[in-house]
C-alpha positions, -999 to 999 in steps of 0.1 A, spaced: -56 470 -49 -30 481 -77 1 497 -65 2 536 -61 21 535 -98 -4 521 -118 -34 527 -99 -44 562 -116 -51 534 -147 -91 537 -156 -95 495 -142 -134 503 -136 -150 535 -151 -184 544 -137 -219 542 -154 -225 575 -156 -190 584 -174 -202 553 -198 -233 567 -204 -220 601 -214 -186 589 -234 -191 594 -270 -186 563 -291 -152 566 -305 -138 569 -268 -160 533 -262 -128 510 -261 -112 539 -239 -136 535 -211 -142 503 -215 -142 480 -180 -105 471 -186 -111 446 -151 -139 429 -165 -115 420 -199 -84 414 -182 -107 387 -157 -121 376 -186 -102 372 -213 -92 333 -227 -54 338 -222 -30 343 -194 -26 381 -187 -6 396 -158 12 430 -152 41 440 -135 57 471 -120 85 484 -126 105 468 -109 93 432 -124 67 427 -97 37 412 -107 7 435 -97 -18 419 -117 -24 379 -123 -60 367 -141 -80 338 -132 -65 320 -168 -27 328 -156 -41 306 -121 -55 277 -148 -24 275 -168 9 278 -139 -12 267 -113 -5 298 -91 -34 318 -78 -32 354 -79 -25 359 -41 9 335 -46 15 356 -75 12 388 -68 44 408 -54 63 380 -71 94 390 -94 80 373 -127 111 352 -133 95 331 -105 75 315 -137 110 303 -156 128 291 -124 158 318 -124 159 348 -106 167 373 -134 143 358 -161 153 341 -192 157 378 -211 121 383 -220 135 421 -228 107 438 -209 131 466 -200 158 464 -225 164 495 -247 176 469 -269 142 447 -276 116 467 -295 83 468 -280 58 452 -289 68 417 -287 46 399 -301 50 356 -305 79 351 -281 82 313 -271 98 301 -239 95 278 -211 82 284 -177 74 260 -149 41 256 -129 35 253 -96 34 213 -96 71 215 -116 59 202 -148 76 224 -180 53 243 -204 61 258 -235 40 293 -241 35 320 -266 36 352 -254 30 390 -262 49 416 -239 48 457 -238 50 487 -222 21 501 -199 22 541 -201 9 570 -180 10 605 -193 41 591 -213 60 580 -189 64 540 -186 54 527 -157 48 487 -162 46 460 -182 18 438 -191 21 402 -205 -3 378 -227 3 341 -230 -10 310 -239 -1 277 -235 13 257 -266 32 229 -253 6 205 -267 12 222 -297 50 223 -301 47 186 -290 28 181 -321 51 208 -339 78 186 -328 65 148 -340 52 165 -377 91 175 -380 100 144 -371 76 125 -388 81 149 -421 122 143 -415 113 105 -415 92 109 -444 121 129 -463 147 100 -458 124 75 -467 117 87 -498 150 94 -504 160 63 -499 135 48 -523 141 73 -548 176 62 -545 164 26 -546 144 28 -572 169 46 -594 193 20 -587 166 -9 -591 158 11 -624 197 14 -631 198 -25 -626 168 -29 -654 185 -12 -680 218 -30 -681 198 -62 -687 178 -48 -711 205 -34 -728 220 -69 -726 192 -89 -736 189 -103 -773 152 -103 -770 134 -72 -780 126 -44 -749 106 -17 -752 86 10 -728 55 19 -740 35 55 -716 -2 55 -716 -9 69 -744 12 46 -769 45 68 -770 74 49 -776 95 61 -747 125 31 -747 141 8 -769 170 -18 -763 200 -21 -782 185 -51 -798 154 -37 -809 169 -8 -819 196 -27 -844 164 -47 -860 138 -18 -864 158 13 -861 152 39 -830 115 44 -830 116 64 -798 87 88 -791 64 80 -819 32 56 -815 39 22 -811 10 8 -833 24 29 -861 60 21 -862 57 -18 -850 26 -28 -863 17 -2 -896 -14 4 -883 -30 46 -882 -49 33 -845 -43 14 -814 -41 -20 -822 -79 -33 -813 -68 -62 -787 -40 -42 -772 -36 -47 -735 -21 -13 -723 -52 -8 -703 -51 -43 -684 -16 -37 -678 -25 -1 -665 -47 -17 -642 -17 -40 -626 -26 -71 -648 8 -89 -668 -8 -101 -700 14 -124 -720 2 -130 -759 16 -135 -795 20 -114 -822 35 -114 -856 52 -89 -867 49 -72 -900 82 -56 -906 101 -85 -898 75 -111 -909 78 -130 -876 63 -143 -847 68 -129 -810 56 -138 -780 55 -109 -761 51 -103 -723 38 -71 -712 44 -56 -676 37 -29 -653 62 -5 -649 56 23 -622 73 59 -634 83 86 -617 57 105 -617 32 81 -605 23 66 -638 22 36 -648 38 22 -683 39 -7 -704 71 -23 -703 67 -54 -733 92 -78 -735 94 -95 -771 111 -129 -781 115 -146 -817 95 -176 -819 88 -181 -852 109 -210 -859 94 -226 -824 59 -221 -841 70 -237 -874 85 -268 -852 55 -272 -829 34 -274 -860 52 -296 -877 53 -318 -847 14 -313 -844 13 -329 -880 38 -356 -870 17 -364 -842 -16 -366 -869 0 -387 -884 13 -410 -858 -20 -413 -845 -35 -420 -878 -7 -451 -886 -14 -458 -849 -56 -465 -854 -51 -483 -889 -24 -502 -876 -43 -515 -849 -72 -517 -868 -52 -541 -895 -38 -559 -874 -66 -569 -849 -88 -578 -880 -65 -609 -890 -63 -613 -851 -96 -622 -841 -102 -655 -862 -65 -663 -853 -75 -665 -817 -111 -682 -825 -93 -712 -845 -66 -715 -817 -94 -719 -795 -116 -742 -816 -88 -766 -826 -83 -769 -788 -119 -778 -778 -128 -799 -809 -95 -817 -807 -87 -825 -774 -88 -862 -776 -71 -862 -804 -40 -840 -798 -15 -848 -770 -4 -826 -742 21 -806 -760 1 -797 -788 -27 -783 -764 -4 -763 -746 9 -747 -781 -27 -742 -789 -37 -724 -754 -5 -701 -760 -17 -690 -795 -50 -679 -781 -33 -664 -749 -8 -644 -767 -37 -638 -796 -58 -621 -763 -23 -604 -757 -17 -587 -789 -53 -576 -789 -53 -560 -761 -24 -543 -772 -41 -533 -801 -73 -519 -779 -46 -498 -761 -30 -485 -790 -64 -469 -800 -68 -452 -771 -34 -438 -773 -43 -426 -804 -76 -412 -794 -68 -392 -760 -75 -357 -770 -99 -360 -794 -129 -367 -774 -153 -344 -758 -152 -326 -726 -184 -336 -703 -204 -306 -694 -199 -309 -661 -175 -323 -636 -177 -361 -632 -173 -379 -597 -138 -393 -598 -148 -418 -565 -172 -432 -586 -151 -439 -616 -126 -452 -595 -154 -477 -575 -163 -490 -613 -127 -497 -620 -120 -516 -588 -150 -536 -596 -139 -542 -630 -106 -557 -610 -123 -576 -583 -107 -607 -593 -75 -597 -598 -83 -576 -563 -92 -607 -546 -63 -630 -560 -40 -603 -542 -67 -602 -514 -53 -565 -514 -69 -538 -494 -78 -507 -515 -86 -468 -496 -96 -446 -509 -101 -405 -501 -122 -383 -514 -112 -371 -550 -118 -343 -564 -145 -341 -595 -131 -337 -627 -144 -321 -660 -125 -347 -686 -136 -377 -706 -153 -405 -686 -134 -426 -709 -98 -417 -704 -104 -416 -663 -115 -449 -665 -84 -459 -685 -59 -440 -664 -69 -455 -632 -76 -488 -645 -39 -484 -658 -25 -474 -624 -47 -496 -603 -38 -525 -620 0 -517 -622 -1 -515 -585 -19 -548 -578 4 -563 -608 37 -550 -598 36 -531 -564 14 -548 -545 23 -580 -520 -2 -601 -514 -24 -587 -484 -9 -554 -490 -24 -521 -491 -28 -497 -519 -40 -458 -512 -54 -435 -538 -59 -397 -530 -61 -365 -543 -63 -329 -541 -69 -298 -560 -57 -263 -564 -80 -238 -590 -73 -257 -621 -50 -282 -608 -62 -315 -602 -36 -340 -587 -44 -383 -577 -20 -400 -563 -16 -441 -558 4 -455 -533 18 -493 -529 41 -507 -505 55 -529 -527 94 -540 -540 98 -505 -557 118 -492 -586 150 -477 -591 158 -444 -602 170 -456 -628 139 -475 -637 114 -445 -623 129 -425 -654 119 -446 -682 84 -461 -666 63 -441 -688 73 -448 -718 60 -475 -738 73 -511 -733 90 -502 -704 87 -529 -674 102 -524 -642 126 -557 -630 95 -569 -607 75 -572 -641 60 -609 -647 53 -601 -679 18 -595 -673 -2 -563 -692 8 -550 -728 35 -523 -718 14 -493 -728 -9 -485 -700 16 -461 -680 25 -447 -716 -14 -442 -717 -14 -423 -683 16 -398 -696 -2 -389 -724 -31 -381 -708 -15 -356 -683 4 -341 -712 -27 -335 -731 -41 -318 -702 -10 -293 -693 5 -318 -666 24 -345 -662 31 -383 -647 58 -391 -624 69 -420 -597 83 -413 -564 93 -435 -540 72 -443 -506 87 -441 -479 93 -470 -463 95 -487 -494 71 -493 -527 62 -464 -556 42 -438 -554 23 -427 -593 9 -391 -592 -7 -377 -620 -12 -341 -623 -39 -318 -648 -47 -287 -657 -86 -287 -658 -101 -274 -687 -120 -241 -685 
């Protein structure tokens, strides 16, 4: 039952009165019990006197309290003070309605919750005589409220702290630009000139904001091979180009360069290489002809060669009676330093050639290369009575020919120079993409630094050299990895003896 004060208040009209009400005075006579029971949000009233005389079934769900706790109850039971926290139910002060108030209150297990609630006046006649309050519970909410705040404050500095990064890191980029001799230029996406560097500036004059195409490169259009769309994408494309105002050659790299705005440019980075290009041709046509003295040399020489060795050989089996020990053993020099100098020759053709001949379709097995060279050295193998291992290698797409001639050259060097007798030599190898790499391994006496510096270059014997081979085959194995975009080198094993490894750049 409602207190005497409130209880003139239409809670439950009658069917009848329904019945007969005309439509506009529907919501008057509507079964306020029935909506106050039923609707989704806390609702209770209160006297005047701040008594609660009223307390739904969703005010029990959200504090906990059930109606007969609350009821009779000054409502600052809810926020844990006996006056209330202000709500202003009574205040001349606060206007009624209030409508989206937030505070805490405190349910019957102690946990805090954070609500949104509507307060007003309930009237009679005029005359006030209670309050009624809404509410809703929106800690879950304001917990949410609270992280997206912290989160979006979070967000805030970190931008601002990239921002300030990257204006710093951009800051940074144009004081060496500015510094740099080479040319620098920024390029947007759709070819506007948008930054030159002091050098480039001083050569071609400022050229900023117009189309790149047209002030570098005289041309009405995009150049046709231009790479501002790869470098959009993320790719850095590197390339040459020559340059028709200045009649020169420039290698140019072009980067990515994220903007502002969330675009991306073309920053190109141009350097002067004309005078490079003149050398390395010039050094091409040295090498031509190098090569081409190199064959005709070897091809002169070995033809007055070959009979050499044949007479040196006949005189010394037809006259053996005849000639005394001395004389036999100037003969059997002849013909062994005749075999010497042609081998020599036979080398010096294939230094000449490497380069020129084809590439095999596909790869070729390197283990079985190798397994035709070591059986091409069995004796020499066997005089040693050296133990050979070998790993799996991988396939290579070069020349039969020049495989079989740099690990004949390596093999042989090891057994000849870096292998004791009984010893052990290893070969192994690995690759990476393009990159093949072999290595050979002895145990042997070693070389000094010194001597690992200079062991590739024709002629060169390290101190443990008998004399043996014709000074050209390591010389054969630099070239080689030159001419494929690698190189030779010698390190020293540990625990003593050398170490070759030869590394390649495959070709595509």
């Amino acid at each position: 039952m409602l207190p005497t004060r409130v209880k003139d208040i239409p809670l439950q009209p009658d069917k009848e009165t329904m019945k007969q009400a005309p439509l506009t005075d529907f919501l008057k006579l509507l079964p306020v019990e029935l909506l106050l029971r039923t609707m989704p949000s806390g609702l209770f009233l209160v006297d005047t006197d701040q008594r609660v005389v009223y307390w739904n079934s969703e005010a029990e769900r959200i504090t906990g309290y059930s109606a007969e706790e609350a009821l009779g109850r000054h409502c600052s039971f809810l926020e844990g003070v006996e006056c209330g926290r202000g709500c202003g139910l009574y205040s001349p002060t606060v206007e009624k309605p209030v409508i989206g108030a937030f505070c805490t209150i405190y349910t019957k297990t102690g946990d805090s919750l954070i609500i949104s609630k509507n307060i007003d006046y309930l009237r009679k006649d005029g005359e006030i005589v209670g309050g009624i309050e809404s509410f809703i519970d929106v800690t879950e909410q304001k917990k949410l409220e609270a992280a997206l705040r912290r989160q979006s404050e979070q967000l805030e500095s970190t931008v601002a702290q990239r921002t300030a990064e990257l204006e710093k890191e951009r800051s940074r980029l144009n004081s060496l630009l500015e510094a740099m001799t080479d040319f620098a230029y920024i390029v947007t996406d759709d070819y506007q000139v948008s930054y030159m560097n002091r050098a480039m500036i001083e050569q071609l004059g400022d050229h900023i904001g117009e189309c790149c195409f047209n002030s570098f490169h005289d041309l009405d259009h995009p150049c046709p091979d231009c790479p501002i769309e790869r470098v959009g994408a993320g790719e850095i494309v590197r390339e040459e180009r020559f340059i028709p105002k200045l009649k020169q050659t420039h290698e140019l790299l072009h980067t990515p360069l994220a903007n502002s705005d969330g675009k991306t440019l073309k920053l190109a980075v141009c350097r002067d290489i004309t005078e490079r290009k003149a050398v390395e041709q010039a050094l091409r046509d040295a090498n031509k002809e190098l090569d081409a003295f190199a064959h005709t040399v070897s091809h002169d020489l070995r033809s007055p060669l070959t009979p050499i060795i044949g007479f040196a050989e006949y005189l010394r089996e037809q006259y053996r009676d005849k000639l005394d020990e001395q004389a036999l053993g100037l003969l059997q020099d002849i013909e062994t330093q005749g075999l010497k100098m042609l081998q020599q020759m036979e080398d010096l053709l294939v230094l000449a050639q490497i380069g020129k001949l084809p590439q095999p379709a596909e790869p070729l097995s390197t283990n079985a290369v190798v397994a035709d060279v070591m059986e091409n050295l069995r004796d020499e193998i066997a005089d040693k009575q050296a133990e050979i291992s070998v790993g799996p290698l991988p396939a290579a797409r070069l020349p039969e020919t020049l495989l079989i001639q740099m690990f004949s050259n390596l093999i042989g060097n090891a057994l000849r120079y870096g292998c004791e007798p009984r010893g052990t030599i290893e070969i192994s190898g690995d690759r990476e993409g393009r990159r093949l790499r072999y290595q050979i391994r002895d145990h042997g006496r070693g070389l000094e630094e010194k001597e690992r510096e200079r062991i590739f270059e024709p002629f060169t014997r390290g101190r443990s050299s008998t004399g043996e081979g014709t000074g050209i085959g390591l010389a054969i194995v630099a070239k080689l990895a030159r001419i494929y975009n690698g190189r030779a080198r010698v390190e020293e094993t540990p625990g003593g003896g050398c170490t070759f490894v030869v590394e390649m750049l495959e070709p595509e």
